[in-house]
C-alpha positions as CSV (number, residue, x, y, z in Angstrom):
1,X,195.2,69.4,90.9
2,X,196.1,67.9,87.4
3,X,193.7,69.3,84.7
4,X,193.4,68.2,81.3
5,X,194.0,68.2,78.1
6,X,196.7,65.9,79.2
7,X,198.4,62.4,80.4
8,X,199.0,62.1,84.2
9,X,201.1,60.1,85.8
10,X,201.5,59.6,89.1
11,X,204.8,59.8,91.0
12,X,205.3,57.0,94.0
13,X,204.2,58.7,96.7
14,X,200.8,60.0,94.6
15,X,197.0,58.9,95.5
16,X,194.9,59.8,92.8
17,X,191.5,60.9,93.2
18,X,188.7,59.7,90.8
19,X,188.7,61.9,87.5
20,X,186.4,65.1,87.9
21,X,184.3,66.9,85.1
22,X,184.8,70.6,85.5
23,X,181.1,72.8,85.8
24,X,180.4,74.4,83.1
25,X,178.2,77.6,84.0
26,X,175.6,79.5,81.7
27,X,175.1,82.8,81.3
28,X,172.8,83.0,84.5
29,X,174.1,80.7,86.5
30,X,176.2,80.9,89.6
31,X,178.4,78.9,92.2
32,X,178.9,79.7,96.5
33,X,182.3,78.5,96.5
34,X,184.2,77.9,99.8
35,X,187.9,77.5,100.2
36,X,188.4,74.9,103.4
37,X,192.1,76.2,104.2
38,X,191.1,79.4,104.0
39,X,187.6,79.9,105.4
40,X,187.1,82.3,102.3
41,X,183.7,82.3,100.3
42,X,182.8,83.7,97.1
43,X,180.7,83.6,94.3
44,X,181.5,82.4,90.5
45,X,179.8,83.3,88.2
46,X,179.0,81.8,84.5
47,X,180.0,82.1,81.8
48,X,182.6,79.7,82.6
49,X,184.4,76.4,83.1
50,X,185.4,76.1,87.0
51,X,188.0,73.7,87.9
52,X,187.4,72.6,92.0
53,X,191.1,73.1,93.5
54,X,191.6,70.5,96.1
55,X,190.7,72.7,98.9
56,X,187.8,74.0,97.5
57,X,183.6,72.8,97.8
58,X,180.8,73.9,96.5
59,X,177.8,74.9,98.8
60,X,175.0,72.9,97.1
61,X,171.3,74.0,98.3
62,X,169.5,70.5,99.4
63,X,168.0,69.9,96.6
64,X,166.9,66.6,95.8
65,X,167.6,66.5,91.4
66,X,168.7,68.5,88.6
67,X,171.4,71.0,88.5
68,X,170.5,72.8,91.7
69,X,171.7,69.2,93.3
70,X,175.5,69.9,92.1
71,X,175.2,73.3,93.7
72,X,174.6,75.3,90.4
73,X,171.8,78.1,91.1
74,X,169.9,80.6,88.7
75,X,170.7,84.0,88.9
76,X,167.3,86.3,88.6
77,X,166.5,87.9,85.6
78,X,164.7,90.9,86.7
79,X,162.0,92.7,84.5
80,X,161.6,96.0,84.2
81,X,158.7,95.7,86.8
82,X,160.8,93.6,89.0
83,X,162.8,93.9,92.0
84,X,164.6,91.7,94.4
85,X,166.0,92.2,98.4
86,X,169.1,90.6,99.2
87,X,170.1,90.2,102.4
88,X,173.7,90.0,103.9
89,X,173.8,87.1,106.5
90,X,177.2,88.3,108.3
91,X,176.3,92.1,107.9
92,X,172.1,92.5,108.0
93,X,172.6,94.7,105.4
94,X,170.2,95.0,102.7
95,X,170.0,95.5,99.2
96,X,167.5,96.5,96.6
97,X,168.0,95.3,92.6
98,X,165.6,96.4,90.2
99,X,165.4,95.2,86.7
100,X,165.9,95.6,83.8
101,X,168.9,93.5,84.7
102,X,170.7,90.1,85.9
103,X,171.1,89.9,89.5
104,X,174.0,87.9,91.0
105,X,174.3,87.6,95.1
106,X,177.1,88.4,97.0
107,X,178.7,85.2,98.8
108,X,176.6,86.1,102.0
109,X,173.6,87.4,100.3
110,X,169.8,85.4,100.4
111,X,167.2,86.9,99.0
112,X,164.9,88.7,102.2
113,X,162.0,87.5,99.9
114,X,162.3,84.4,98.9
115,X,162.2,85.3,95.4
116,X,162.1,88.3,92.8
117,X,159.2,90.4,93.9
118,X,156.4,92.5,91.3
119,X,156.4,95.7,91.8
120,X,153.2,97.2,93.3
121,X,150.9,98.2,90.3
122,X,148.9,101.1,91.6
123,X,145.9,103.0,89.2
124,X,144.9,106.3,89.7
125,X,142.2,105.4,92.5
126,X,144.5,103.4,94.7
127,X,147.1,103.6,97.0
128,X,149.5,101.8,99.4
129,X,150.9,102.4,103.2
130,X,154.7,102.0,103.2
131,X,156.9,101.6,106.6
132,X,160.1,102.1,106.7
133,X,161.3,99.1,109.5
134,X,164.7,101.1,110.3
135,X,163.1,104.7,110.9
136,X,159.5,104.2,111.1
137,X,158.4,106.4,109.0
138,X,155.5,106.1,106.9
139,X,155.0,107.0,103.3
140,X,151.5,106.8,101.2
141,X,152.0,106.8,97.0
142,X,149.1,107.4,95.0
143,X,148.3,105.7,92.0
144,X,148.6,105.7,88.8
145,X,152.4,104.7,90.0
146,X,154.9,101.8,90.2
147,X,156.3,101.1,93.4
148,X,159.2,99.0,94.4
149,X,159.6,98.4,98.1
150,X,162.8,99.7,99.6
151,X,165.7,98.1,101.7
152,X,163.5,98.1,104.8
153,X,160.0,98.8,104.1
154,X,156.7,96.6,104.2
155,X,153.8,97.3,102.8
156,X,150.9,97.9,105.8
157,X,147.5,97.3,105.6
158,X,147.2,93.9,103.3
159,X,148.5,96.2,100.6
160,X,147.1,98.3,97.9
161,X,144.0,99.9,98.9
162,X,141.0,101.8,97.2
163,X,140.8,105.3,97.2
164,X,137.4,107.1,98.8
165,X,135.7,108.6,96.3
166,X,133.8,112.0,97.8
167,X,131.0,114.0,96.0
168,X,127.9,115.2,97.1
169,X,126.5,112.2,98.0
170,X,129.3,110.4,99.8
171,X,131.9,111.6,103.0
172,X,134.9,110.2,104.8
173,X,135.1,110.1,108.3
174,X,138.9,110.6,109.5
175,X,140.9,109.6,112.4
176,X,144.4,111.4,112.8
177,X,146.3,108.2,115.0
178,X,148.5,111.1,116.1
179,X,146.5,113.8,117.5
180,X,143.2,111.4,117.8
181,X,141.3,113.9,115.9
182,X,138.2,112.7,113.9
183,X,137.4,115.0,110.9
184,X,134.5,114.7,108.4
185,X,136.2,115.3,104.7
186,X,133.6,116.5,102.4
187,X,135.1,117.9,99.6
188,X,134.9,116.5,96.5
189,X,137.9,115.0,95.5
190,X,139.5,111.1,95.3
191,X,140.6,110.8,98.7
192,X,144.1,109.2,99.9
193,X,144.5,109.5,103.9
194,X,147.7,110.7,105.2
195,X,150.6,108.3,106.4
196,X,148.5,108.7,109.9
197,X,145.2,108.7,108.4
198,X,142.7,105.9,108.9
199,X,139.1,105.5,107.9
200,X,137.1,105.3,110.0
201,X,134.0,105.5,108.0
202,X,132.5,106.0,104.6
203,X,129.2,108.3,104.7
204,X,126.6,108.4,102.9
205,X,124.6,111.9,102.5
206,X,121.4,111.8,104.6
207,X,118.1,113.0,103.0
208,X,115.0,113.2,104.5
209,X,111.6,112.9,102.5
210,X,109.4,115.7,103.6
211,X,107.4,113.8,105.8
212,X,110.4,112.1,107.9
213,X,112.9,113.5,110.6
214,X,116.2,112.4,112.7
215,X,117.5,113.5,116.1
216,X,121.2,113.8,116.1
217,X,123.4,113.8,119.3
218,X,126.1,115.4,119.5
219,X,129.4,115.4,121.4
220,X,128.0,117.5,124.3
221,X,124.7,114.8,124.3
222,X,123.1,117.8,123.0
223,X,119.9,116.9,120.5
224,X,119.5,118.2,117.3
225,X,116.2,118.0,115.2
226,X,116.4,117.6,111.6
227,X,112.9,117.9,109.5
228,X,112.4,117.0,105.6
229,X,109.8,120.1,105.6
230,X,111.5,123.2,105.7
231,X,110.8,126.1,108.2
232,X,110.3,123.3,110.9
233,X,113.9,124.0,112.0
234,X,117.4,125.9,110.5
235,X,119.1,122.3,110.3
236,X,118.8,121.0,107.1
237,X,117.6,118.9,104.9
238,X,120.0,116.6,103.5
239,X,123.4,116.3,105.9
240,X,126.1,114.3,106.5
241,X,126.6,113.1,110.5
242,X,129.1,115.2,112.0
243,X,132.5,113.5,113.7
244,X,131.1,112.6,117.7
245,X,127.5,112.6,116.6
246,X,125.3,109.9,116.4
247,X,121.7,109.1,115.7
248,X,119.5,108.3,118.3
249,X,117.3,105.3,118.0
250,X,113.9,105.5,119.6
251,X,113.2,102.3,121.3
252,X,109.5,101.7,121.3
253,X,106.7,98.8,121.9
254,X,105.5,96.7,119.5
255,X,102.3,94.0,119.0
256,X,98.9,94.7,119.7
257,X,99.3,94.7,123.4
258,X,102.5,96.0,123.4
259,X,104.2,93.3,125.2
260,X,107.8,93.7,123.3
261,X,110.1,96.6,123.2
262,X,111.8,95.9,120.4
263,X,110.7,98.1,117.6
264,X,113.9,100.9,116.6
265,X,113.3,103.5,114.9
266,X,116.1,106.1,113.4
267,X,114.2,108.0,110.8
268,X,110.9,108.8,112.1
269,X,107.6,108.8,110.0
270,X,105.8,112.5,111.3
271,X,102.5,111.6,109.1
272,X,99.4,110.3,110.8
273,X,99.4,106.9,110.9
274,X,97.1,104.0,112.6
275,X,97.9,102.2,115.5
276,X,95.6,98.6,116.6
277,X,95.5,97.8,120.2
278,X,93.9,94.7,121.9
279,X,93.4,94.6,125.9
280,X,91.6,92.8,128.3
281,X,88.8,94.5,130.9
282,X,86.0,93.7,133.3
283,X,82.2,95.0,133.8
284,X,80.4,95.9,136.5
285,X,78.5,92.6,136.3
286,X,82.3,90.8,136.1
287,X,82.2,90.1,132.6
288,X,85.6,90.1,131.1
289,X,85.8,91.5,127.7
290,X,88.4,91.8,124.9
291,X,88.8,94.6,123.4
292,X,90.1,95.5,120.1
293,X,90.3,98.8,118.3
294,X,92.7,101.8,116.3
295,X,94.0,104.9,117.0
296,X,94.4,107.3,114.3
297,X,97.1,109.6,115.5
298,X,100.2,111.4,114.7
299,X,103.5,113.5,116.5
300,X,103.3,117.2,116.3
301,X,105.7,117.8,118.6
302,X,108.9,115.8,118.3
303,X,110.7,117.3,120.7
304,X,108.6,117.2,123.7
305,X,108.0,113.7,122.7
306,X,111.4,112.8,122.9
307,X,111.5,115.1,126.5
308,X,108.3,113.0,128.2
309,X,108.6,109.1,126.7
310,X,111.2,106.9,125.8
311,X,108.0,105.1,124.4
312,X,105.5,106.7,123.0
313,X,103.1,104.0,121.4
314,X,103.4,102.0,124.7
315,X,102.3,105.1,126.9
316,X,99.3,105.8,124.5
317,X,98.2,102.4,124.7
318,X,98.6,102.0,128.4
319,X,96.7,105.1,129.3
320,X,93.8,103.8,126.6
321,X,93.8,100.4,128.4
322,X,93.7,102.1,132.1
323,X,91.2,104.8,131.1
324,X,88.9,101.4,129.3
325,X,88.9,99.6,132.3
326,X,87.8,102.2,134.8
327,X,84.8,103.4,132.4
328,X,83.9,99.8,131.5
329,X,83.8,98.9,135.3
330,X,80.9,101.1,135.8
331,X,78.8,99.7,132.9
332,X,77.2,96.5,133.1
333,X,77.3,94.5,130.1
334,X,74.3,95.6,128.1
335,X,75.5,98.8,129.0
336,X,78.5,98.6,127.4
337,X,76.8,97.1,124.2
338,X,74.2,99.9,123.8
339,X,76.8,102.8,124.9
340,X,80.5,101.4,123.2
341,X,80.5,104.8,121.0
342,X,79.7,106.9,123.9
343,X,82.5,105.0,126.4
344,X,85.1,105.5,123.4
345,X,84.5,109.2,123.2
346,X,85.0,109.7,126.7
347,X,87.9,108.1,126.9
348,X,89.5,109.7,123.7
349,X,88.2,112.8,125.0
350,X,88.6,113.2,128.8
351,X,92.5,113.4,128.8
352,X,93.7,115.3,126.1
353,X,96.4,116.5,128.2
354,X,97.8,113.4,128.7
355,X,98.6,113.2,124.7
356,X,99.4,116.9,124.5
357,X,101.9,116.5,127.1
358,X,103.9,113.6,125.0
359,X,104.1,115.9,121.8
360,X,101.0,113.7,119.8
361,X,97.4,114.4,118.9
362,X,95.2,111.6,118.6
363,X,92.7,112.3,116.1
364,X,90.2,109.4,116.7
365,X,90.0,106.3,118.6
366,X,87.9,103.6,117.6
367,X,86.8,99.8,119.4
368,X,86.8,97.5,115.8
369,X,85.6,94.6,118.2
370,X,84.7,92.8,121.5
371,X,84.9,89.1,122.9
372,X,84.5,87.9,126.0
373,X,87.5,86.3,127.1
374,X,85.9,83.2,128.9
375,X,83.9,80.5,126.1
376,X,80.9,79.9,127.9
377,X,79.9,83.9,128.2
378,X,81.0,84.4,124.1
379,X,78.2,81.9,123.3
380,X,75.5,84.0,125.4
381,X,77.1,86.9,123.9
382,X,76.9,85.5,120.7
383,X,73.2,84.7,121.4
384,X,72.7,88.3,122.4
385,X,74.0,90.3,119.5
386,X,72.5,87.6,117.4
387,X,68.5,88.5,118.5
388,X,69.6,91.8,118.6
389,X,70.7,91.7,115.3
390,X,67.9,90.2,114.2
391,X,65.5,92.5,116.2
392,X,67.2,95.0,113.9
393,X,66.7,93.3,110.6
394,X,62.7,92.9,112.0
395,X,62.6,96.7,112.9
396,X,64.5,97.9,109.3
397,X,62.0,95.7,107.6
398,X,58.9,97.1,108.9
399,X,59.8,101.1,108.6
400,X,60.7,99.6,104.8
401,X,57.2,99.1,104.8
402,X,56.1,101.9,106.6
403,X,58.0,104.0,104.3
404,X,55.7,102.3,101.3
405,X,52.4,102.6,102.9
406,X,53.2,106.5,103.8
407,X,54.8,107.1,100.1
408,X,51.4,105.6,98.8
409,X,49.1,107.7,101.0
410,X,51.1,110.9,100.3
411,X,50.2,110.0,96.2
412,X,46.5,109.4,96.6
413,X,46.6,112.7,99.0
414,X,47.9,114.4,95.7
415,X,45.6,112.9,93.6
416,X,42.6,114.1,95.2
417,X,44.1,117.2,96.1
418,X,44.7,117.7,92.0
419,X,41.2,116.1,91.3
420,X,39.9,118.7,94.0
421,X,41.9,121.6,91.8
422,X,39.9,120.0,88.4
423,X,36.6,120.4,89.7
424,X,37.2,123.8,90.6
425,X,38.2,124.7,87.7
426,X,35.3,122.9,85.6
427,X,33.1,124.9,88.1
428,X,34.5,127.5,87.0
429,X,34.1,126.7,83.1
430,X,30.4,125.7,83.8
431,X,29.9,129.1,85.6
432,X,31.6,130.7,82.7
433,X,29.6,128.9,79.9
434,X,26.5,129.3,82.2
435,X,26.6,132.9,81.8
436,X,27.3,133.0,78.0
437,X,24.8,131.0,77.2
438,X,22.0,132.9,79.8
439,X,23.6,136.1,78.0
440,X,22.8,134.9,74.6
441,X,19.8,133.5,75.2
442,X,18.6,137.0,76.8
443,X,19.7,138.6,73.6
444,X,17.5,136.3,71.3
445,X,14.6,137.4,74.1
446,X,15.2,140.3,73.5
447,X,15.2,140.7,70.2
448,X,12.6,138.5,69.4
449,X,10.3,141.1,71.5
450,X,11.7,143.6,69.8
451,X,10.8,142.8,66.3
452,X,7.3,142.0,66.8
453,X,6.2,144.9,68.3
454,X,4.9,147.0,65.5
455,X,3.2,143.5,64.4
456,X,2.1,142.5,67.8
457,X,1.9,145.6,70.0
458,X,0.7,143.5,72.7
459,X,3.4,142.1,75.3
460,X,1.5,139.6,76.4
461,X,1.3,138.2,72.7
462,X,4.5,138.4,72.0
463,X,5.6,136.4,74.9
464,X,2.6,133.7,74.5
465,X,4.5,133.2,71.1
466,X,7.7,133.1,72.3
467,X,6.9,130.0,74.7
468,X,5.0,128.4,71.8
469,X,8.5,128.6,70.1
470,X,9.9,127.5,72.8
471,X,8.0,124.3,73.0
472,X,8.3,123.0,69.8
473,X,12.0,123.5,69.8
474,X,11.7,121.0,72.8
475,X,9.1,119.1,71.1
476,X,11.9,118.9,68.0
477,X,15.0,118.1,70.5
478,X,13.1,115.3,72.0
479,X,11.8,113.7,69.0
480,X,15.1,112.9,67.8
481,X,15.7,111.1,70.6
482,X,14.3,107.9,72.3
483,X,12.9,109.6,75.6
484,X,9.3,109.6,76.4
485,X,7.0,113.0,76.4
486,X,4.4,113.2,79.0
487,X,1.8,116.0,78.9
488,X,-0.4,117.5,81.7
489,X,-4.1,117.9,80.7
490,X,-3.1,122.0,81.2
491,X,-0.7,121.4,78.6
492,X,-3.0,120.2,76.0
493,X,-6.2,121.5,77.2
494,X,-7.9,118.3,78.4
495,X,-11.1,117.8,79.9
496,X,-12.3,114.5,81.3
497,X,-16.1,114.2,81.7
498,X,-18.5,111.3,83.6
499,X,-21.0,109.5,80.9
500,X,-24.1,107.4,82.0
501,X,-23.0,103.7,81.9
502,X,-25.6,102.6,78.8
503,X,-24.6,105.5,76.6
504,X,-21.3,104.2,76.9
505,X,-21.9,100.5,76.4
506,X,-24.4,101.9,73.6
507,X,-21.6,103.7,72.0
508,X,-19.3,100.3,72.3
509,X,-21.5,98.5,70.8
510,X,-21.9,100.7,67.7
């Protein structure tokens, strides 16, 4: 190899080459250099001129243009937060380089990455799983912390991960992977698991309104009752589930005839609540009716209920239907019309056992309506409860009236009875007056024959004179009016006497 500055000439037996540029390397740059006589391979590194002895090659990379074409490659300028793994292709070992710095690789070093790697950023609630690929070994780092990835590590798990945040309201459920174990971490605190930890599940606190309860199972299949109203149980009120537990669904029927078990229930209502039904029976005159009604009922005993029925609304409807149809098969149909209150009170009221058995007390059950099931019957029915209606319109209208004509006798019986009261009591006035009057008049008698006797000693007199008094007082009375006075010949002393017939036509002619 001739390098310049300088004039070559070649001697006879010389082949030159064509001329050659030297490669100039920056800074950061780098060449994989490999001496063919040799075998030998190294790295140069800028800044420098390198002059290709005749043995010598460069190891380009494949690429298709710039620099990286002649075999010139970047070193990596690491940050402070940066890191790169390089990995020795003869060897296996591998290296970690952190920044701040410029990394260079060894002849038979590639980066195990790819590239320069960020270091994981981890804040104070988060956290990263770390293996170690040559021992196994797990580590966990907490946040707030910067972490670079070792030789043979890889992060687990997709990488950073929250941490579980546990207060009153809020519990982790933990697996141990090496013992099995499941624990339930209430403490408060911002939890990281443990390098063998896993999550199973995030809790949240269970609280029960006072009118609502659970049934927990245990690990033994043991169940527990939990009430929101105190003195029910000693369980309490609010809880987290215990590790093994679960909480058992009640699987009941739903619809108005109970055709679909698919209603779950996990927290169960304890108030009374209605329940509609609707089921089809037959009367003793083979009418088929459909009935629809309510039950008003509620579970005062959860525990026995949970003991007797896996469904509790289905077996209170069931026995309702079957107790229906064997009263409404003795009835005819008008029957069952006239007596539907009576044949719903026996059948709430015949089997109380039955309900007591199941833990629930029905407090009323009630038929909202009937149909008959076939057309042709619901028009005569239709018919029927139509005049009957009617009959009962006719029959409230005339006790309306009755009910007028009895109010207006009892008045005029009190008005008589009071005008009955008013003569008695003007009886009694004229009786009163009657007497004052006789009294006073008695008194002017008296007096009047009193104070004539030393004028008139005789009694006889005195009285004539009285009664001529007397008389024309009435004389007076009735002359101030217009009545008409009629006198007896006794009263004025009248005598009528027969005359011969001339002396009277003598006396009418004088």
């Amino acid at each position: 190899m001739v390098k310049g500055p300088c004039v070559w000439f070649p001697s006879p037996y010389d082949a030159a080459s064509e001329v050659k540029e030297a490669v100039a390397l920056q800074t950061d740059e780098y060449l994989r250099l490999k001496d063919l006589a040799t075998g030998q391979r190294w790295v140069q590194t800028g800044k420098t001129l390198v002059f290709l002895q005749p043995t010598w090659k460069i190891e380009t990379t494949g690429a298709q243009k710039g620099r990286e074409a002649h075999g010139i490659r970047k070193a990596w300028a690491l940050k402070k937060y940066e890191y790169i793994r390089l990995v020795d292709s003869v060897t296996g070992q591998v290296t970690t380089h952190h920044g701040e710095a410029t990394t260079f690789p060894g002849p038979e070093e590639y980066p195990l990455d790819e590239d320069k790697q960020s270091a994981i950023d981890l804040k104070v609630n988060e956290y990263v799983k770390i293996l170690d690929q040559a021992t196994g070994q797990i580590r966990v780092v907490a946040g707030a912390e910067q972490v670079f990835l070792g030789p043979h590590e890889k992060i687990l798990h997709g990488g950073k991960q929250k941490a579980i945040v546990i207060d009153d309201e809020h519990a982790a459920l933990v697996r141990d992977k090496g013992t099995g174990q499941l624990r339930l971490v209430t403490d408060n605190q911002l939890f990281v698991p443990g390098p063998h930890e896993s999550i199973e599940k995030v809790q949240n606190l269970i609280k029960l309104a006072a009118h609502e309860a659970m049934i927990i199972k245990d690990k033994d299949g043991i169940f527990k009752y939990f009430f929101g109203t105190a003195g029910k149980s000693d369980n309490p009120r609010s809880f987290f589930l215990p590790p093994y537990s679960e909480v058992v669904r009640l699987n009941w029927s739903r619809g108005r005839r109970r055709e679909k078990r698919d209603l779950y229930i996990d927290r169960f209502d304890c108030r009374s609540q209605y329940m509609s039904f609707e089921f089809n029976c037959r009367t003793k005159d083979n009418v088929e009716l459909i009935l629809e009604g309510t039950f008003f009922w509620e579970v005062v005993d959860l525990p026995r209920m949970v003991q007797t029925t896996g469904d509790t609304s289905g077996d209170i409807c069931n026995h309702a239907r079957s107790q229906f149809i064997k009263h409404v098969a003795r009835v005819s149909l008008k029957e069952f019309m006239d007596d539907l209150n009576v044949i719903s009170n026996k059948v709430y009221e015949e089997d109380n056992n039955f309900y007591e058995s199941r833990g629930v007390k029905v407090h009323s059950l009630e038929v909202t309506g009937y149909k008959c099931a076939e057309e042709s019957t619901s028009e005569v029915l239709q018919q029927i409860i139509a005049e009957t209606t009617n009959r009962m319109n006719r029959l409230s209208q005339q006790e309306s009236e009755n009910e007028v004509k009895i109010f207006k006798m009892q008045g005029d019986i009190e008005q008589e009875r009071i005008k009955s009261e008013l003569l008695c009591v003007q009886h009694e006035h004229a009786q009163s007056e009657a007497k004052v009057s006789g009294a006073s008049e008695a008194d002017r008698v008296a007096a009047f024959i009193q104070g004539l006797v030393n004028v008139v000693p005789s009694l006889e007199d005195r009285i004539a004179m009285w009664q001529t008094l007397r008389k024309t007082e009435a004389l007076a009375v009735v002359s101030e009016g217009g009545a008409s006075l009629y006198y007896t010949p006794a009263d004025v002393n009248l005598s009528i006497e027969s005359k011969p017939k001339i002396q009277t036509q003598a006396c009418g002619n004088s």
